[in-house]
Backbone as a ProteinNet text record, in pm:
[ID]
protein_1_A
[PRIMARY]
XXXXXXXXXXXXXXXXXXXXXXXXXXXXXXXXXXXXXXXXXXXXXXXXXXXXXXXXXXXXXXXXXXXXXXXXXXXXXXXXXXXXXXXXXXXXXXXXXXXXXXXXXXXXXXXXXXXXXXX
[TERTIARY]
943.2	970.7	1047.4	1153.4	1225.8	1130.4	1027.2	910.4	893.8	799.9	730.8	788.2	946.1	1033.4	1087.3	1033.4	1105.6	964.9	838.2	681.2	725.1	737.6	759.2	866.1	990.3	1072.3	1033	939.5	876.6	741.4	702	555.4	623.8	709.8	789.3	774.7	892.4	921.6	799	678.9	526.3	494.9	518.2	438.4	539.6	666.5	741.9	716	675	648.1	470.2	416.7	258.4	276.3	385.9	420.7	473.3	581.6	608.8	538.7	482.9	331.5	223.2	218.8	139.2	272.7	329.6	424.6	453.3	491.2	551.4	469.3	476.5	351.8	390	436.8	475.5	399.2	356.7	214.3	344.5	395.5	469.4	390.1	347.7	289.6	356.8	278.8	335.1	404	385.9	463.8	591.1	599.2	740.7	790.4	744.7	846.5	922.3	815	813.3	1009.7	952.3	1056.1	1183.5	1179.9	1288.5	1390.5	1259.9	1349.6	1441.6	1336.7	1369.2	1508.7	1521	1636.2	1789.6	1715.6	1841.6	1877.5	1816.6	1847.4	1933	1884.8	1997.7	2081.5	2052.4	2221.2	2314.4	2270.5	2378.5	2360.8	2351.4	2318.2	2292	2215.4	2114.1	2047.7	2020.1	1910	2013.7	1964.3	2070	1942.5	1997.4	1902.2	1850.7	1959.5	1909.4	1793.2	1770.2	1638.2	1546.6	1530.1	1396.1	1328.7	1460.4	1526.2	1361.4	1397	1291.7	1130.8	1094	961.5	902.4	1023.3	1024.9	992.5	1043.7	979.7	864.4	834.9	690.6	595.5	605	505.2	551.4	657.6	632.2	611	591.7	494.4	348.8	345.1	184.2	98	205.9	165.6	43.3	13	-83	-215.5	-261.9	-357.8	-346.9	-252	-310.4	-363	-336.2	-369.8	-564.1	-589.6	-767	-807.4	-847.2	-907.4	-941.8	-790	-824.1	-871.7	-858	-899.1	-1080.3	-1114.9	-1291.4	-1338.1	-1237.6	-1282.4	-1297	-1166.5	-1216.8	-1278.6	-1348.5	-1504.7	-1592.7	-1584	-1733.2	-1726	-1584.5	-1604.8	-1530.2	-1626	-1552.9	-1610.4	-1804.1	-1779	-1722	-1646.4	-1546.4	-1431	-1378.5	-1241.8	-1296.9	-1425.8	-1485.1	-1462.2	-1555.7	-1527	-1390.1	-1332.1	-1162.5	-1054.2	-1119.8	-1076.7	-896.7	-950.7	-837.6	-760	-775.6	-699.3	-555.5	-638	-540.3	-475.9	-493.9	-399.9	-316	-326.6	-231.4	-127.7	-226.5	-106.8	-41.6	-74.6	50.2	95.4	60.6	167.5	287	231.2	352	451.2	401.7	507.5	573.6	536.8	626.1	737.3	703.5	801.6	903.6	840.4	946.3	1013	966.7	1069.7	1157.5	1093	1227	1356.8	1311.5	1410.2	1487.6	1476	1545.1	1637.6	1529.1	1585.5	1753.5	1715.8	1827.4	1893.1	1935.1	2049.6	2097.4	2061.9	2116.9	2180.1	2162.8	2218.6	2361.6	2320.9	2410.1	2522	2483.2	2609	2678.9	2591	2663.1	2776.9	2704.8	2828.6	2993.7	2937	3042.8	3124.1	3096.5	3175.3	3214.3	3137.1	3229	3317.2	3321.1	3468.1	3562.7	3519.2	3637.3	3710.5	3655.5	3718.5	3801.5	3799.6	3843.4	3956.4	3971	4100	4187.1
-1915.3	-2020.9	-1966.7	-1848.3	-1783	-1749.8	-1684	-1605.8	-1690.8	-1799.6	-1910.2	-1994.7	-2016.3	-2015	-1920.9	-1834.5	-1716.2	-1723.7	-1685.8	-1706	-1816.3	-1967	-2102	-2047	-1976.9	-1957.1	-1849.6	-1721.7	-1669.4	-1757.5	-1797.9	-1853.9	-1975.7	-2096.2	-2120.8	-2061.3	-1944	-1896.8	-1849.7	-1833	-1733.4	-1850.9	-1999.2	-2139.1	-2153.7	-2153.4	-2141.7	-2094.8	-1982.3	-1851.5	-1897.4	-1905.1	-1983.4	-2100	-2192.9	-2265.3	-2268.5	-2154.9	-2171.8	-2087.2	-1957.8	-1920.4	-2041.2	-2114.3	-2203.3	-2335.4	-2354.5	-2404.3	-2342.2	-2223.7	-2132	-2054.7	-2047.7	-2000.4	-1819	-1783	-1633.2	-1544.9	-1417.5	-1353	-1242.9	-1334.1	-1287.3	-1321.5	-1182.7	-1244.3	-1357.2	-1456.3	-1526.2	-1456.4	-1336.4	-1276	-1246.9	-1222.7	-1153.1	-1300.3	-1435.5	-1509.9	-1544.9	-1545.7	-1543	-1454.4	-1343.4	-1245	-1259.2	-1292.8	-1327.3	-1420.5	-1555.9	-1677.5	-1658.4	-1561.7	-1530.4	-1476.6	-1335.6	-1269.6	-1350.3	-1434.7	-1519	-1606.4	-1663.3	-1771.9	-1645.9	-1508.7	-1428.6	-1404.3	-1369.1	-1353.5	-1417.4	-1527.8	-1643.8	-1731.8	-1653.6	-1702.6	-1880.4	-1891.4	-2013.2	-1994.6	-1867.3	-1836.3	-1742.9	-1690.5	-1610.9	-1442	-1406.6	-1259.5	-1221.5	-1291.4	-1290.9	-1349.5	-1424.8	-1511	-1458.9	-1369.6	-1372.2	-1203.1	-1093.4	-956.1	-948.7	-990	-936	-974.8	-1060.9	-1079.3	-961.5	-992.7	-855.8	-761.5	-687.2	-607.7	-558.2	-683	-679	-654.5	-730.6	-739.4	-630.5	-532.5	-387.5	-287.2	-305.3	-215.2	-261.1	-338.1	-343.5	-346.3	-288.7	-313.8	-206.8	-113.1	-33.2	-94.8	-183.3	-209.2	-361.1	-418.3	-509.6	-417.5	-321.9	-208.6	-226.2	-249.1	-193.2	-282.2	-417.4	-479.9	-472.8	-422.3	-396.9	-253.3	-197.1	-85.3	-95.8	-125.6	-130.5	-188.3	-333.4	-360.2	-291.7	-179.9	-76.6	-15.4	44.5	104.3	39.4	-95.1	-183.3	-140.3	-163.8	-133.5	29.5	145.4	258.5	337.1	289.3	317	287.4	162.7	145	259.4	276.5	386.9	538.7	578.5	684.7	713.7	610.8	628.3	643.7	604.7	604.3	674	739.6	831.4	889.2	1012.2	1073	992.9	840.7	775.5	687.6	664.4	658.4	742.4	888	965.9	980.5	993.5	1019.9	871.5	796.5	661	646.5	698.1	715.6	822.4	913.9	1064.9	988.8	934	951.5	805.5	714.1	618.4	646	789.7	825.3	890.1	981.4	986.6	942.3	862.8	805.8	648.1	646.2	566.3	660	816.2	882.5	891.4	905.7	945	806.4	723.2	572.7	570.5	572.5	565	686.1	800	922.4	903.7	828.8	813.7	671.4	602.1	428.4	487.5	582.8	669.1	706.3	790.4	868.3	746.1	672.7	545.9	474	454.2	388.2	455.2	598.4	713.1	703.9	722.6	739.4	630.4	485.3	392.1	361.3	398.3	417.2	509.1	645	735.5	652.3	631.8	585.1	440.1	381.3	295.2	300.9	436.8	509.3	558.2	622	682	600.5
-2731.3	-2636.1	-2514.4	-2549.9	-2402	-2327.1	-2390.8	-2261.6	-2209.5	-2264	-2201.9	-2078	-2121.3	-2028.7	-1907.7	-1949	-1829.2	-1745.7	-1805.9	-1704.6	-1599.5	-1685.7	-1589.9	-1465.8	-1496	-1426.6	-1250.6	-1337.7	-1259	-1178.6	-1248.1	-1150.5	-1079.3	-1129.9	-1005.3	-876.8	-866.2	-757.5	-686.9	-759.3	-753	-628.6	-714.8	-603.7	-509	-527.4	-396.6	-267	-329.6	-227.3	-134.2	-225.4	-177.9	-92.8	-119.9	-42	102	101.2	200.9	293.5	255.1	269.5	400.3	312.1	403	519.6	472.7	531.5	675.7	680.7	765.7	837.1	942.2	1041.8	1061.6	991.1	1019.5	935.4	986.7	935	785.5	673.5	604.9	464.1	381.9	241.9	157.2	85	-13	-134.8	-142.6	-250.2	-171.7	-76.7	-23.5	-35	-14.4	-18.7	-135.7	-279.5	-383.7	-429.1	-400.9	-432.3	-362.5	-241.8	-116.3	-230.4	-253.5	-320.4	-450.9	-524.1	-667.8	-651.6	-575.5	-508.2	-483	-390.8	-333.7	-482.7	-589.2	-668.6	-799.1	-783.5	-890.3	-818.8	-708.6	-628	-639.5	-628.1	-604.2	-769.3	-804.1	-999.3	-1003.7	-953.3	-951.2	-1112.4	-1099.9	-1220.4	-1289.8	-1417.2	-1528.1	-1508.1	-1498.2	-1495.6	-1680.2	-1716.7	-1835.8	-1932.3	-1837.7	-1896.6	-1815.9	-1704.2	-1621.8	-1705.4	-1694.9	-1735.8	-1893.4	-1968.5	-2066.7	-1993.9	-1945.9	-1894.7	-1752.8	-1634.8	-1598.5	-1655.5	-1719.7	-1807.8	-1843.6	-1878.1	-2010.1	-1832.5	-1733.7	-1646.2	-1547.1	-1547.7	-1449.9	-1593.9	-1692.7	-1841.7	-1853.2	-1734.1	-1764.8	-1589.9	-1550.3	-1391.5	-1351.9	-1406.2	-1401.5	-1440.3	-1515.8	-1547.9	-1439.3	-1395.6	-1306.1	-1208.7	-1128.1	-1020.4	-993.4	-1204.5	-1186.3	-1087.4	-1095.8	-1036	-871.4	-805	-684.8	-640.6	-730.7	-694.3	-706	-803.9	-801.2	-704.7	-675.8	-549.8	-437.6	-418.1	-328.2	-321.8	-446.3	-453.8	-403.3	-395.9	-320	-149.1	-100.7	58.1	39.7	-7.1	30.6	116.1	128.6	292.3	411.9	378.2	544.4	531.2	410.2	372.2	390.4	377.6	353.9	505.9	620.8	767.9	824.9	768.8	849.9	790.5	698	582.5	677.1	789.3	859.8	873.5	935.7	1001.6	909.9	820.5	691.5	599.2	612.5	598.1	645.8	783.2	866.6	872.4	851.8	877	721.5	632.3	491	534	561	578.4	687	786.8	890.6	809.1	789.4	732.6	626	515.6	427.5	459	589.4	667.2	696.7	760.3	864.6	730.3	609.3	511.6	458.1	435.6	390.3	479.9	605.2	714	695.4	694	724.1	578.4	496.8	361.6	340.4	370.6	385.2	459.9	622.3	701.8	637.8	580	552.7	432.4	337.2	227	301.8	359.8	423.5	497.5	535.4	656.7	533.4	411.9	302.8	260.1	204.1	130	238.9	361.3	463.5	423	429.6	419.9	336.7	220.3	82.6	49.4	165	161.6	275.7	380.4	442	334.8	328.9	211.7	137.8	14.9	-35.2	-6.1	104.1	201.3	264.2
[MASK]
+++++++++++++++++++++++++++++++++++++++++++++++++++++++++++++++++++++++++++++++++++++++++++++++++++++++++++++++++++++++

């Protein structure tokens, strides 16, 4: 009965997110709102992490096999990917980039302010 309860708890926030999705005129996925909401309701312990915490789980231990479906689908259009092949390398190479670089100085401004703190 907890699972069953923790799914309701997650797919909630799943229709939240779909909602405001259509609600909201901003080119922002319904999952990001999904997660935004979920976020804000453990933050502010709306929700118990403890009840959502085991289902989590079970659904990033099985996140690989949700993956298949879109991927075959990408086999149907892989001559459009086959044609633009370069262009999407280069556009993951340079954005891995440029997330490490962001990712390593926001590291770095944190550590700092957690020594000056310190001192």
């Amino acid at each position: 009965m907890e699972f069953i309860f923790s799914i309701a708890i997650l797919l909630g926030f799943t229709f939240l997110g779909e909602l405001l999705h259509v609600l909201l005129p901003l080119p922002i996925p319904a999952a990001i709102y999904g997660l935004l909401l979920l976020f804000l309701a453990l933050n502010f312990k709306l929700v118990s992490v403890k009840k959502v915490k085991k289902t989590a789980g079970f659904f990033i231990s099985i996140m690989s096999i949700l993956f298949v479906a879109p991927v075959v689908n990408l086999m149907d259009s892989w001559q459009i990917v086959a044609d633009n092949i370069i262009q999407i390398i280069v556009i993951v190479v340079l954005s891995t980039i440029i997330v490490f670089a962001i990712s390593g100085n926001v590291t770095k401004l944190m550590l700092k302010g957690k020594e000056s703190k310190n001192e």
